[in-house]
Structures are given as C-alpha cells and as structure tokens.
Phi, psi and omega in degrees: 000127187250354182197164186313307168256043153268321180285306169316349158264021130296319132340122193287128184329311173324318190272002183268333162321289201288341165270020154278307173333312193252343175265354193266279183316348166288302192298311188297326171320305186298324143332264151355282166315333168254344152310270254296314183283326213251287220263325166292329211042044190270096184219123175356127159259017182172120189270040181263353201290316174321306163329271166315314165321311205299313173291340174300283140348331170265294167318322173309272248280324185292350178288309188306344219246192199234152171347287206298310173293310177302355172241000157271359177265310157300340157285316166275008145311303200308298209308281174344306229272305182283320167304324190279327281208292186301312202270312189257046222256146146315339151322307190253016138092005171255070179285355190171188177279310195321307159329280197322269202326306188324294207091000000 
C-alpha cells in the first residue's frame, strides 16, 4: 500500500461508509478536545471521555444513515463504549489522567 488511498480500497465497499464515519467522528473528537485544551484551558480528567466523545459522535452521525449501516455503527459504538468502560475500570487501578502522571 503506497497512500491512504489505495489502503481504503482495499476495504469491501460495505465498510467504507462505515470508516469515513469513524475517522470522521475520531478526527472531530480530537478536534474538540484540543479546542477545549487550547482555547477553555479544559484538559480530559479522564482518558475514556476521547472515547465516549468518539460514540457520541457516531451515534449523532448514525441518524443520517441508511438502516443497515446505522445499526452496524451503534453496535460498534455499543462495543467502544464497553471495552473502554472494562479497560479503563477503577478496578484496575485507572481513576484519571492524574493516576497517569503519578506513574
């Protein structure tokens, strides 16, 4: 693969919807989040909130969509939303960025 796009066409048509989707609501999460750091002086207490932006985001976007894609898109939300939830659990010793800095 020599560009971006050449690796997206690699991709079975059916999936490209749904990964415009998902880099589009990724890239705008991020966006956001550095307005937020940049111009509020607002910075993440906790790094599942990129995440949870990231579903958020997919779910809005997902009204727009045709049946079949809006609900394979709200599945892989549903999914995001329960790994980062599991992963990034107080259990396991992740309460904030602040735990992070600590080491």
């Amino acid at each position: 693969m020599t560009d971006i796009h050449t690796w997206f066409e690699s991709f079975p048509r059916k999936c490209r919807q749904i990964i415009i989707i998902g880099s589009a609501a990724l890239c705008w999460s991020i966006w956001k989040s550095r307005n937020a750091i940049c111009f509020q002086n607002k910075y993440p207490g906790d790094p599942a909130n990129l995440v949870f932006s990231l579903c958020y985001w997919i779910d809005a976007w997902s009204i727009l969509q045709k049946p079949d894609t809006k609900a394979q898109l709200l599945r892989a939300s549903g999914i995001l939303k329960k790994v980062v939830v599991e992963i990034l659990n107080k259990s396991c010793g992740w309460s904030s960025w602040r735990r992070l800095e600590a080491g």
